[in-house]
ZALUM-548876 format. One record per residue (C-alpha): residue in one letter; chain; residue number from 1; x negated, z, y negated. Coordinates in nm, 3 decimals. Each point is the difference from the previous one (the first is absolute). Layout:
<atoms>
<atom><r>A</r><c>A</c><k>NUM</k><px>X</px><pz>Z</pz><py>Y</py></atom>
...
</atoms>
This chain:
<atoms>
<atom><r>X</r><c>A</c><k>1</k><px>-0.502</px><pz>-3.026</pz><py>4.321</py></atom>
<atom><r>X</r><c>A</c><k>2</k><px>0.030</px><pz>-0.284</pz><py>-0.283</py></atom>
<atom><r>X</r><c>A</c><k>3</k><px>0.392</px><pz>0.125</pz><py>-0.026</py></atom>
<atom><r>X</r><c>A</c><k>4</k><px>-0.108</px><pz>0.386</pz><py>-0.038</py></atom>
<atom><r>X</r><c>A</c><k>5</k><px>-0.238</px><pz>-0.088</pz><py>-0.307</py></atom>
<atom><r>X</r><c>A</c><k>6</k><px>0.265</px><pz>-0.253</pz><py>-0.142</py></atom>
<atom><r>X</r><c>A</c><k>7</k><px>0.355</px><pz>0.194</pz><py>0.021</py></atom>
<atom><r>X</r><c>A</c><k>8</k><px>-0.104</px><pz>0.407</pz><py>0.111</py></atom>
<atom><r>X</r><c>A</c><k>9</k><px>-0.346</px><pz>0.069</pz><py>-0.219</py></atom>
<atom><r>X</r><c>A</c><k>10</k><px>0.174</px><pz>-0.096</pz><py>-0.298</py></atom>
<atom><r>X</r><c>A</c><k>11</k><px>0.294</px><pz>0.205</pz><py>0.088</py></atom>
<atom><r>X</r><c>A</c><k>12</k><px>-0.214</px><pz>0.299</pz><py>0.106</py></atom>
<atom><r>X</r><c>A</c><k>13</k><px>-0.174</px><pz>-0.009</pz><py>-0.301</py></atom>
<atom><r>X</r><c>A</c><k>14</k><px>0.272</px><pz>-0.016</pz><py>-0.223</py></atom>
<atom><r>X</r><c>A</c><k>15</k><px>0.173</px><pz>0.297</pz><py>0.144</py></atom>
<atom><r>X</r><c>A</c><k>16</k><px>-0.311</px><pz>0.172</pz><py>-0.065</py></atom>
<atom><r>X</r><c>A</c><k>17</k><px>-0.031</px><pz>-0.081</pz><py>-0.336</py></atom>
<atom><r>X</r><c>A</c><k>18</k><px>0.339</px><pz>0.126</pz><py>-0.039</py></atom>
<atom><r>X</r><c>A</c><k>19</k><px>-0.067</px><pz>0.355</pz><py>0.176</py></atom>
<atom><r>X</r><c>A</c><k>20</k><px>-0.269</px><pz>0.062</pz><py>-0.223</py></atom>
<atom><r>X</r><c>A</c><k>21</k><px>0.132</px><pz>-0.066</pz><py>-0.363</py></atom>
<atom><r>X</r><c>A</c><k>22</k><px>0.391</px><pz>0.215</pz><py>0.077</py></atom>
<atom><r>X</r><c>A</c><k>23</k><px>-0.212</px><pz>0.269</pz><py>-0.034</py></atom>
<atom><r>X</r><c>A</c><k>24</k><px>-0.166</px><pz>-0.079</pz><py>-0.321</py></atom>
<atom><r>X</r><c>A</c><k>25</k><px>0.339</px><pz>-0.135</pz><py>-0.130</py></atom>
<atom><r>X</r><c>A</c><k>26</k><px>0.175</px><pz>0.368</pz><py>0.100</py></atom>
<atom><r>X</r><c>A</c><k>27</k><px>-0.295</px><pz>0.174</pz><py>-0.154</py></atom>
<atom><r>X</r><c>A</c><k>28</k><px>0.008</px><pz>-0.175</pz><py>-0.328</py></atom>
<atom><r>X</r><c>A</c><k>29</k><px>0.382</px><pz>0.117</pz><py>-0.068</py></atom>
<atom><r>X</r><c>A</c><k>30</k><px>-0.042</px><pz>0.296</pz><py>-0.253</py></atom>
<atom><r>X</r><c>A</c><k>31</k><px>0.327</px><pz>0.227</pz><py>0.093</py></atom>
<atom><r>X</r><c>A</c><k>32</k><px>0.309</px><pz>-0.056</pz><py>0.129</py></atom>
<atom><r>X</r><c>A</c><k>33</k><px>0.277</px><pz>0.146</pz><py>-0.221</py></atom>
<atom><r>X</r><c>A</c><k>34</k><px>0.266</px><pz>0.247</pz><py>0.152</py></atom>
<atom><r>X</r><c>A</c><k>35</k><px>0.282</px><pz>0.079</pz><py>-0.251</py></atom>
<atom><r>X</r><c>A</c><k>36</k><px>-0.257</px><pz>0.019</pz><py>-0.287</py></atom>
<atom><r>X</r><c>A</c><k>37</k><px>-0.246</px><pz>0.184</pz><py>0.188</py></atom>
<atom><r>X</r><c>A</c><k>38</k><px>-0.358</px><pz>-0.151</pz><py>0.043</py></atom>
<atom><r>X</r><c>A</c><k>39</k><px>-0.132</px><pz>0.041</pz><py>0.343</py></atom>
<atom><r>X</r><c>A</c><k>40</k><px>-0.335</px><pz>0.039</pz><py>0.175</py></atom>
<atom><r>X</r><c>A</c><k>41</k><px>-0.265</px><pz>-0.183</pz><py>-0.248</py></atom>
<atom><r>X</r><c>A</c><k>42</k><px>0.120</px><pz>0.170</pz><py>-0.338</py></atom>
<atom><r>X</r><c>A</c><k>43</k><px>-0.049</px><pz>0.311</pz><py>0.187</py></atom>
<atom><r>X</r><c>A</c><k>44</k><px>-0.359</px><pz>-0.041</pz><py>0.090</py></atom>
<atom><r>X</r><c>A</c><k>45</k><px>-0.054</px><pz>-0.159</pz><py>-0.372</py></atom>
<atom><r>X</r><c>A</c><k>46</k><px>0.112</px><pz>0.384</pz><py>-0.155</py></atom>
<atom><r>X</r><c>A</c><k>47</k><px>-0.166</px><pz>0.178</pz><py>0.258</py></atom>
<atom><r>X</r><c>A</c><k>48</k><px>-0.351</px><pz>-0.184</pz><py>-0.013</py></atom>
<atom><r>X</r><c>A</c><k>49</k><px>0.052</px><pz>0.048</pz><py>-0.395</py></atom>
<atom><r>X</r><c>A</c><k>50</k><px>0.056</px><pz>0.335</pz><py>0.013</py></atom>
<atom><r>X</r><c>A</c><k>51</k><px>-0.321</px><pz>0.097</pz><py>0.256</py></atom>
<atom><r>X</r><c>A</c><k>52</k><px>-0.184</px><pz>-0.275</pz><py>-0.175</py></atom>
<atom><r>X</r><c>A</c><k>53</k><px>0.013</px><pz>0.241</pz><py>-0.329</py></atom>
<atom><r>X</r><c>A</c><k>54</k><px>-0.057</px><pz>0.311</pz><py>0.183</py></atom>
<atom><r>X</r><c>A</c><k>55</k><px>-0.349</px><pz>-0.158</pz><py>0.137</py></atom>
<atom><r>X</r><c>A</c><k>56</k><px>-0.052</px><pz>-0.091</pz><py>-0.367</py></atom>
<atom><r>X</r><c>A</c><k>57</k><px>0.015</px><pz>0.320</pz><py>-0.143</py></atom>
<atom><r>X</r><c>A</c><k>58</k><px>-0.160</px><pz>0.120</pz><py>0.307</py></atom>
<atom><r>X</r><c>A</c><k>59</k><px>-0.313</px><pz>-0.221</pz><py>-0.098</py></atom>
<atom><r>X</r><c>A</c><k>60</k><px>0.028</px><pz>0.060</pz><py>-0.340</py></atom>
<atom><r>X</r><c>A</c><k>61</k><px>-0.052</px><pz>0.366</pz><py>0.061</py></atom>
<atom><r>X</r><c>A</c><k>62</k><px>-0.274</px><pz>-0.012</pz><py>0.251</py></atom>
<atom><r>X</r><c>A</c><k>63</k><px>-0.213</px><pz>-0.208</pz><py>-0.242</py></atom>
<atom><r>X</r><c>A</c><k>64</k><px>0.124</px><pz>0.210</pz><py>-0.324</py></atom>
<atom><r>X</r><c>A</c><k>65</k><px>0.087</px><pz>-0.228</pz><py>-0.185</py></atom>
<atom><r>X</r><c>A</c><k>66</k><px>0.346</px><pz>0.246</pz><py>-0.008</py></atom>
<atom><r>X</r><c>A</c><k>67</k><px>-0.039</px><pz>0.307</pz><py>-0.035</py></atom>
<atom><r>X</r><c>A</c><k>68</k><px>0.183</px><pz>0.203</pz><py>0.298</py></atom>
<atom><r>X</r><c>A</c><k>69</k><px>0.270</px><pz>0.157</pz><py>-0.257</py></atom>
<atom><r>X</r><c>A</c><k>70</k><px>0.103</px><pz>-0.382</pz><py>-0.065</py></atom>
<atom><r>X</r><c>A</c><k>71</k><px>-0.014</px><pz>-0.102</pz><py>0.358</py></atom>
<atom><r>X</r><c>A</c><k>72</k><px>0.184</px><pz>0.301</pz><py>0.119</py></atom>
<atom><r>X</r><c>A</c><k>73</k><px>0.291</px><pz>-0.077</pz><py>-0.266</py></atom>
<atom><r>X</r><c>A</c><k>74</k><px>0.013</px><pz>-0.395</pz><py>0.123</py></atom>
<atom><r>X</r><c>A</c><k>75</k><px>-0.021</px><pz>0.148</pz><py>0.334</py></atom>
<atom><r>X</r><c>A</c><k>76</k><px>0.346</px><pz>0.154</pz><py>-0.117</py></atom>
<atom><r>X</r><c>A</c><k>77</k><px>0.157</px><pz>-0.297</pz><py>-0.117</py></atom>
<atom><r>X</r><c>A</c><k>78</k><px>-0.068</px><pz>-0.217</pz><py>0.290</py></atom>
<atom><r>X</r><c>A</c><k>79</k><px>0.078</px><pz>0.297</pz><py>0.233</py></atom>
<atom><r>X</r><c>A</c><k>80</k><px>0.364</px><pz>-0.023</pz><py>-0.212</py></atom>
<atom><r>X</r><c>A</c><k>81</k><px>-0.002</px><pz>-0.330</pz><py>0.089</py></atom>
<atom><r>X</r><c>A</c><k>82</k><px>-0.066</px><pz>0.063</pz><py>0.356</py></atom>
<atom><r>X</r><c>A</c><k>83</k><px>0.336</px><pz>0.182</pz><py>-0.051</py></atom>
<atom><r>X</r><c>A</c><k>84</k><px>0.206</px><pz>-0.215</pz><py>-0.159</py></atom>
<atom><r>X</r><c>A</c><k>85</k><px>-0.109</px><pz>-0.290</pz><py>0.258</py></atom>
<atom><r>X</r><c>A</c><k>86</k><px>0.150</px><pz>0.240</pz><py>0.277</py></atom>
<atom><r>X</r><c>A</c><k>87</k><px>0.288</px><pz>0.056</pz><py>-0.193</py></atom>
<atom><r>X</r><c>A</c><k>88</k><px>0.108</px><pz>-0.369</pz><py>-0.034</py></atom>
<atom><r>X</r><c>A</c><k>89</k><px>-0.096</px><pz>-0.160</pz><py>0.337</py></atom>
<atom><r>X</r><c>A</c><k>90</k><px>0.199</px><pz>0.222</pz><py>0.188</py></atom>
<atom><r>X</r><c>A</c><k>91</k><px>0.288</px><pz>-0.287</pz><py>-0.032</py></atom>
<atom><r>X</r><c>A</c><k>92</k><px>-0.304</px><pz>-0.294</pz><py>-0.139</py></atom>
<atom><r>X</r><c>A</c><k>93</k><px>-0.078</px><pz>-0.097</pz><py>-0.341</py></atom>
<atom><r>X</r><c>A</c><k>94</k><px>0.221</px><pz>-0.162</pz><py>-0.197</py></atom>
<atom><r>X</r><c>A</c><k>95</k><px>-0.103</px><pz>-0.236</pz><py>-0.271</py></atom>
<atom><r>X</r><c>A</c><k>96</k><px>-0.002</px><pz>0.288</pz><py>-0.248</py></atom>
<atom><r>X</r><c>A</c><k>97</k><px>-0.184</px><pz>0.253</pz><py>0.206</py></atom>
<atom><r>X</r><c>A</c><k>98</k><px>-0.291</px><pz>-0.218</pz><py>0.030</py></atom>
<atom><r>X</r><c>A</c><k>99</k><px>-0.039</px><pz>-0.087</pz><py>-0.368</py></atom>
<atom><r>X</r><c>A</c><k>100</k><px>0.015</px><pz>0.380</pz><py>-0.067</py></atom>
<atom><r>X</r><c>A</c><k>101</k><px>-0.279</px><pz>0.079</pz><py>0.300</py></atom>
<atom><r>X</r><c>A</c><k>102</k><px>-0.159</px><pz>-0.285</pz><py>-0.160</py></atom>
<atom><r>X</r><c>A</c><k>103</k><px>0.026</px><pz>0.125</pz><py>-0.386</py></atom>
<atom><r>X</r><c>A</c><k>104</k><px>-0.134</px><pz>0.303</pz><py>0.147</py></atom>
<atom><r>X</r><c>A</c><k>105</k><px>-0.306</px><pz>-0.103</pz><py>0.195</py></atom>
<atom><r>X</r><c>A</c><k>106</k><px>-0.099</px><pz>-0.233</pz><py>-0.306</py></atom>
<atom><r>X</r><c>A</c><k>107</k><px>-0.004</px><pz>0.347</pz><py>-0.271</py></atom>
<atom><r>X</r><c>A</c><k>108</k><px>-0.216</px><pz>0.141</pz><py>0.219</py></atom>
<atom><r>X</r><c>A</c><k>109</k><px>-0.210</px><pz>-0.280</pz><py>0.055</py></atom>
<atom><r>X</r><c>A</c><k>110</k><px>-0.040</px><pz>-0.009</pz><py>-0.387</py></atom>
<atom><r>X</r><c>A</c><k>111</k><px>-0.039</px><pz>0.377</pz><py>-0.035</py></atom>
<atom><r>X</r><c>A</c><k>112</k><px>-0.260</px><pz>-0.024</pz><py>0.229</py></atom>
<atom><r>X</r><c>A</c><k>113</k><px>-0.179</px><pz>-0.256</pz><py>-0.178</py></atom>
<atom><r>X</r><c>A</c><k>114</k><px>0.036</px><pz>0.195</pz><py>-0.311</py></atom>
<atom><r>X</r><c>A</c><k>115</k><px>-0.123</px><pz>0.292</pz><py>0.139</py></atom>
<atom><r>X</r><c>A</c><k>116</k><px>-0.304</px><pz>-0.203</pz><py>0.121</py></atom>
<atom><r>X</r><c>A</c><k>117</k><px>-0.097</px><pz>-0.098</pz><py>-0.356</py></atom>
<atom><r>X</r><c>A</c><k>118</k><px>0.099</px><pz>0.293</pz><py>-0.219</py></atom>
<atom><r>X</r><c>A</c><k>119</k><px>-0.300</px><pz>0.236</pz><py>0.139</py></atom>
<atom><r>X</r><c>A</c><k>120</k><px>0.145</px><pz>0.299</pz><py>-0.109</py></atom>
<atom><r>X</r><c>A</c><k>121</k><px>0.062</px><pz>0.143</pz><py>0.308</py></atom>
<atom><r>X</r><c>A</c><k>122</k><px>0.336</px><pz>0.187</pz><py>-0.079</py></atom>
<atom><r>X</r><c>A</c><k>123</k><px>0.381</px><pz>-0.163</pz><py>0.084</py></atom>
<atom><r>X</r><c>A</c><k>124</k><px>0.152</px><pz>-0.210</pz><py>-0.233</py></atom>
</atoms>
């Protein structure tokens, strides 16, 4: 018993340790490249962007704070958006793709702030 707690315990619990911080280690790697092509994690970035502003305008209508001639035209530049996204991750996004979805998302983001404050309740 006295060799089990001096040579195996310490053994056992160092493979533990080990077991559960790969995970962590894998998790905490933003992309892998592939030719210029950012994988999995720049993907979900753009996508949670892009639904992320449709549940803002969303919001922003249901409590009126847009009127829902404003929010239907944002509607139409995110669902453009939408489209473009399809468009360029049929083959992944390259470095320049995702600074244009990017670009993109951030107008509308602004135009919907703008829209928020100008109480006019027309486009524009």
């Amino acid at each position: 018993m006295r060799k089990f707690t001096k040579l195996i315990a310490p053994a056992l619990v160092a493979a533990l340790g080990l077991t559960a911080v790969a995970p962590a280690i894998a998790e905490a790697a933003p992309y892998h490249h592939n030719g210029g092509r950012q994988q999995a994690a720049r993907h979900y970035d753009i996508r949670s962007d892009i639904n992320g502003l449709r549940a803002n305008i969303d919001r922003a209508a249901a409590r009126r704070t847009i009127s829902q001639r404003e929010a239907s035209g944002l509607r139409r530049d995110v669902a453009d958006i939408q489209r473009l996204y399809g468009q360029y991750s049929r083959g992944g996004l390259s470095a320049q793709e995702t600074r244009t979805l990017g670009n993109r998302v951030n107008k509308v983001y602004v135009a919907l702030r703008m829209e928020r404050h100008d109480y006019d309740r027309r486009r524009g």
